[in-house]
VOMAR-196210 format. One record per residue (C-alpha): residue in one letter; x negated, y negated, z negated. Coordinates in steps of 0.5 Angstrom, whole numbers, plus 500, padded with zeros to 3 digits. Each point is the difference from the previous one (the first is absolute). Example, Ala and Ser with C-alpha at 12.3 -4.5 7.8 and 13.67 -1.06 7.14 Angstrom:
<node "A"; <475; 509; 484>>
<node "S"; <498; 493; 502>>
This chain:
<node "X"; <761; 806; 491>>
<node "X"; <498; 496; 506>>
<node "X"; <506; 499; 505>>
<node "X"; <497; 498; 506>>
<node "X"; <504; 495; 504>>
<node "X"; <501; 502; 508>>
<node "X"; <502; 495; 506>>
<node "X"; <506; 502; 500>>
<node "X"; <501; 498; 494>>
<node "X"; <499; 493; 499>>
<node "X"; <503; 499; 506>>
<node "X"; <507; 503; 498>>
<node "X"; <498; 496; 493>>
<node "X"; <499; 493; 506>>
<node "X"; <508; 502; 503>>
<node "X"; <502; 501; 494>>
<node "X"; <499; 493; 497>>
<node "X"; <501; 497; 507>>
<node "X"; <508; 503; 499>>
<node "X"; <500; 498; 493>>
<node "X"; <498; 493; 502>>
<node "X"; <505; 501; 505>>
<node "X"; <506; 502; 496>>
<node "X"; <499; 494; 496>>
<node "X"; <498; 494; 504>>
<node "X"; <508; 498; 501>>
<node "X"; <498; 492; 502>>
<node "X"; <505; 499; 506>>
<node "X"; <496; 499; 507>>
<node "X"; <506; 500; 504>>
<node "X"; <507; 496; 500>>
<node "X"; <504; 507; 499>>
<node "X"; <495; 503; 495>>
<node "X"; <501; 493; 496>>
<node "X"; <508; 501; 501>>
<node "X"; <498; 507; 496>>
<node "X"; <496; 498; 495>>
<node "X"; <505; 494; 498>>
<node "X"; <507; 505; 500>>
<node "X"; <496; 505; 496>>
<node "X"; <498; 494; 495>>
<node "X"; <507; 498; 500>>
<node "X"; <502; 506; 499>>
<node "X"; <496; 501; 493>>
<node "X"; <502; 493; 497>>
<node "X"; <507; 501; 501>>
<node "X"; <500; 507; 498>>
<node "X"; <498; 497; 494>>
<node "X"; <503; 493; 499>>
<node "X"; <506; 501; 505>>
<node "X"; <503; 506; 500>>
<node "X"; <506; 498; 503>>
<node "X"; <497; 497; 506>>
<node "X"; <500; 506; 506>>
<node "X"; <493; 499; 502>>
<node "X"; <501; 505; 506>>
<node "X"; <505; 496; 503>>
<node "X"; <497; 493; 501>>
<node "X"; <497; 499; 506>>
<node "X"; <492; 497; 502>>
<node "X"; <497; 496; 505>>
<node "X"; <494; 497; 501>>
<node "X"; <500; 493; 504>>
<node "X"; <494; 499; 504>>
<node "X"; <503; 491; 501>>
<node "X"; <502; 498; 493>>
<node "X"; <495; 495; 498>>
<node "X"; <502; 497; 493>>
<node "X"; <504; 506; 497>>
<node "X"; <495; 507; 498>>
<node "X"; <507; 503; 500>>
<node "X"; <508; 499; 500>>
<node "X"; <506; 504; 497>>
<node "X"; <506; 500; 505>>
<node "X"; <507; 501; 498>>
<node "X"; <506; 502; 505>>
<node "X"; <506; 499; 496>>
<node "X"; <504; 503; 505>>
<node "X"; <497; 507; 500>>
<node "X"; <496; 499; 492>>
<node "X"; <494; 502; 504>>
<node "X"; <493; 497; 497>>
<node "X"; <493; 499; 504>>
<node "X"; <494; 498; 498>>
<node "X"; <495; 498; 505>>
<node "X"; <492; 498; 498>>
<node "X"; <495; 496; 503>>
<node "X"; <494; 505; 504>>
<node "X"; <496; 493; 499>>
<node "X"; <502; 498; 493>>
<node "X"; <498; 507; 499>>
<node "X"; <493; 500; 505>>
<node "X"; <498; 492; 495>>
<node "X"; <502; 504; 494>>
<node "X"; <498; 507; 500>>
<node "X"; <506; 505; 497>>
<node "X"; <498; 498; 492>>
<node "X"; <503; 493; 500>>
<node "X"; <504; 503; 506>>
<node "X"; <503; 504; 495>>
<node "X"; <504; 495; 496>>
<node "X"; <503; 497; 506>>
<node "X"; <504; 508; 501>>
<node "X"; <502; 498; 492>>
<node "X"; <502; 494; 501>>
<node "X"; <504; 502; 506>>
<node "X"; <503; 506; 497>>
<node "X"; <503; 495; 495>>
<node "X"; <503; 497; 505>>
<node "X"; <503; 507; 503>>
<node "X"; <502; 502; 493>>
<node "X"; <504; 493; 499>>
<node "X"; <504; 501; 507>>
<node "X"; <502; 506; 498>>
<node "X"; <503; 498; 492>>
<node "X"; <502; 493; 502>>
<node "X"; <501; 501; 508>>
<node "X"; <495; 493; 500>>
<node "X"; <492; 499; 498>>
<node "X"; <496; 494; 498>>
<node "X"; <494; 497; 496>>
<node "X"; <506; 499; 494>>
<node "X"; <500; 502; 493>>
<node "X"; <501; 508; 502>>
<node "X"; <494; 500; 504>>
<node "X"; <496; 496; 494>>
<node "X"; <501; 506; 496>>
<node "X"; <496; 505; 504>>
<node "X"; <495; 495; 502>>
<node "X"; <495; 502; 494>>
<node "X"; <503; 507; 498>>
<node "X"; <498; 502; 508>>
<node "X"; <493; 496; 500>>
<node "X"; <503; 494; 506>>
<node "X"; <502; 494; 502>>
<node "X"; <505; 496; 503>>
<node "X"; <495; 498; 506>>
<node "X"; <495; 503; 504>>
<node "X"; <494; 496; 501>>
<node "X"; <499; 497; 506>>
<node "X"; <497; 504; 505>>
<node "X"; <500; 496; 506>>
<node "X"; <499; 492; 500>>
<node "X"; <504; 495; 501>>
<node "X"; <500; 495; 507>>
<node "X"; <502; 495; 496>>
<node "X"; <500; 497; 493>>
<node "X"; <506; 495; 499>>
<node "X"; <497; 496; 495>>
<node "X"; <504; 495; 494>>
<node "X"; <497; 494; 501>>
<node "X"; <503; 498; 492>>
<node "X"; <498; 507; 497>>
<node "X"; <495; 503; 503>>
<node "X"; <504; 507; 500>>
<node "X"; <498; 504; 507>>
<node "X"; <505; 504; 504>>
<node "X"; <497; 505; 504>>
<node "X"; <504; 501; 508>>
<node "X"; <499; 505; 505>>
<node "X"; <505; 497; 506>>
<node "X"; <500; 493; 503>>
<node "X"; <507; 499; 497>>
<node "X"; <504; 493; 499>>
<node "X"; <497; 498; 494>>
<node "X"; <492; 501; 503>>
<node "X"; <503; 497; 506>>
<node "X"; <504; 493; 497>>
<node "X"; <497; 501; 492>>
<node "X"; <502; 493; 497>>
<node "X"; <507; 502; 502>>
<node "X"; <500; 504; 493>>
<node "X"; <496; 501; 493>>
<node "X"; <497; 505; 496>>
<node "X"; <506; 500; 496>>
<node "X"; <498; 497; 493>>
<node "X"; <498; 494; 503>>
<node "X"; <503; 495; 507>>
<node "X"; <493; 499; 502>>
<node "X"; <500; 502; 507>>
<node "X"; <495; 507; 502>>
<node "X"; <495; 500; 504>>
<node "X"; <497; 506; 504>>
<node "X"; <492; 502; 501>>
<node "X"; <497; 506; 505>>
<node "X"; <498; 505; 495>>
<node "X"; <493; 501; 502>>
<node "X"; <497; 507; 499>>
């Protein structure tokens, strides 16, 4: 039997796969579809690995200034109220795969407020960083002004302000070595 194909019917077909697509196409366009994304994502990893953590109750943001952190955990100690805020730029420069582990890397530091009242890149934070497929720090999204540089280990240091050490840099030194700093223009 031969089944004749009308208009109509590839064109329901075309709408129907257009929706489909549509359904399934969940990269963030905008700072509150990305604040969506990420409170679901944070939603699942916790259901999954911290299960004491009320997700629900965590606030989120997004920051259109920040422009060496791609996210940053708040805690009020007063209220115990926790806030993530993510980085619309960071997240532009990377896109929402590598954006992802930036929201697990925050969601340890959530879960370490609320168990410990206190979050830092420590021992607590080194255990999940495998089992969460993350890091201790993002890369860099945004260049630096200046590069502080030890004139006796080479070691670079990024900066982003016109703060006291680019200023007066022989006033101070990398830390392992007395030798005095010295500052280049970062060049992009």
């Amino acid at each position: 039997m031969i089944r004749q194909v009308t208009f109509s019917d590839i064109t329901d077909q075309r709408t129907l796969t257009e929706s489909v697509d549509a359904a399934t196409d969940d990269t963030p366009e905008t700072p509150t579809a990305l604040l969506d994304r990420a409170q679901q994502h944070a939603t699942n990893v916790a259901t999954e690995h911290f299960p004491s953590l009320p997700v629900k109750a965590i606030d989120w943001e997004i920051s259109h200034r920040a422009q060496r952190q791609a996210g940053v955990t708040k805690y009020d100690p007063a209220t115990e109220a926790i806030t993530i805020a993510l980085t619309w730029t960071a997240y532009e420069q990377h896109g929402w795969e590598q954006f992802s582990s930036t929201v697990r890397h925050e969601l340890i530091h959530a879960w370490q407020y609320h168990e410990f009242e206190e979050a830092d890149h420590g021992r607590t934070f080194e255990q999940w960083t495998d089992i969460l497929d993350t890091t201790q720090h993002c890369e860099r999204f945004k260049p630096p002004n200046w590069w502080l540089i030890c004139e006796d280990c080479s070691e670079r240091l990024p900066r982003f302000q016109h703060s006291k050490v680019v200023k007066h840099p022989e006033k101070y030194s990398c830390g392992d070595y007395d030798e005095s700093l010295r500052v280049e223009e970062a060049i992009e």
